[in-house]
N, C-alpha and C positions, 0 to 999 in steps of 0.2 A: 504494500500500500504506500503509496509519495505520502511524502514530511507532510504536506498539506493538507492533504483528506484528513491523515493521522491527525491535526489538529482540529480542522474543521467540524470531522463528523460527532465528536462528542458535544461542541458548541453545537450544533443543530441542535443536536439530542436534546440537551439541555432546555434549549430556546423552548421547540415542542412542550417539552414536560411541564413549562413557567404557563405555556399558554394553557396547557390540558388544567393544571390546577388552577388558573384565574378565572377556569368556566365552571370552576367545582368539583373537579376530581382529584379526590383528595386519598383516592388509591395510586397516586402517578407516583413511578419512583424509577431514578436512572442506574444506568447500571455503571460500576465504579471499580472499574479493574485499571490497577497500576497504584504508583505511588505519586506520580508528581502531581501538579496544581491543578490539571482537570480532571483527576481521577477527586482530590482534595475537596473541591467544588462542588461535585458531583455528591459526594458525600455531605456535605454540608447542605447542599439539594434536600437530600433526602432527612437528613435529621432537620433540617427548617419544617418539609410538610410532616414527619411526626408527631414537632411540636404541637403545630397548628392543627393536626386531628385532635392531640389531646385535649390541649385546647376547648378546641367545639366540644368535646362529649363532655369536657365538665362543665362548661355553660349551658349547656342543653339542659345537665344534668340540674346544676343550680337554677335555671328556669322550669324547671319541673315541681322541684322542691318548693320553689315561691308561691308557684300557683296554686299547690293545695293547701297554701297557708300558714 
C-alpha cells in the first residue's frame, strides 16, 4: 500500500465514524491497529464515544428517576 493511502485511509475512517456518530450512532467504533498517532487517535475515537454512551445511559437513567418523583 503507498505512504499515502497508509495515511489517508485511516483519516477517512475516522472522518466517516465522526459523521456516523453526529447522526447518533453511538455503536460506531474505528479500528486501531498500530502504535503511532493514528492508530492513538483512533483510540481516543473510540474511548470519546464510550464516554459519551455512558454518558446518555446515566442521564436517561437520572431522567427516569426524576420522573417518578
Amino acid at each position: 500500500m503507498p505512504t499515502a493511502r497508509r495515511i489517508t485511509k485511516p483519516i477517512d475512517e475516522l472522518v466517516q465514524a465522526n459523521r456516523r456518530l453526529a447522526e447518533g450512532d453511538m455503536a460506531v467504533r474505528v479500528h486501531t491497529p498500530g502504535r503511532g498517532e493514528l492508530a492513538m487517535l483512533g483510540r481516543s475515537f473510540n474511548s470519546m464515544v464510550d464516554t459519551l454512551e455512558r454518558t446518555q445511559r446515566e442521564l436517561l437513567h437520572k431522567e427516569k428517576l426524576a420522573s417518578m418523583g
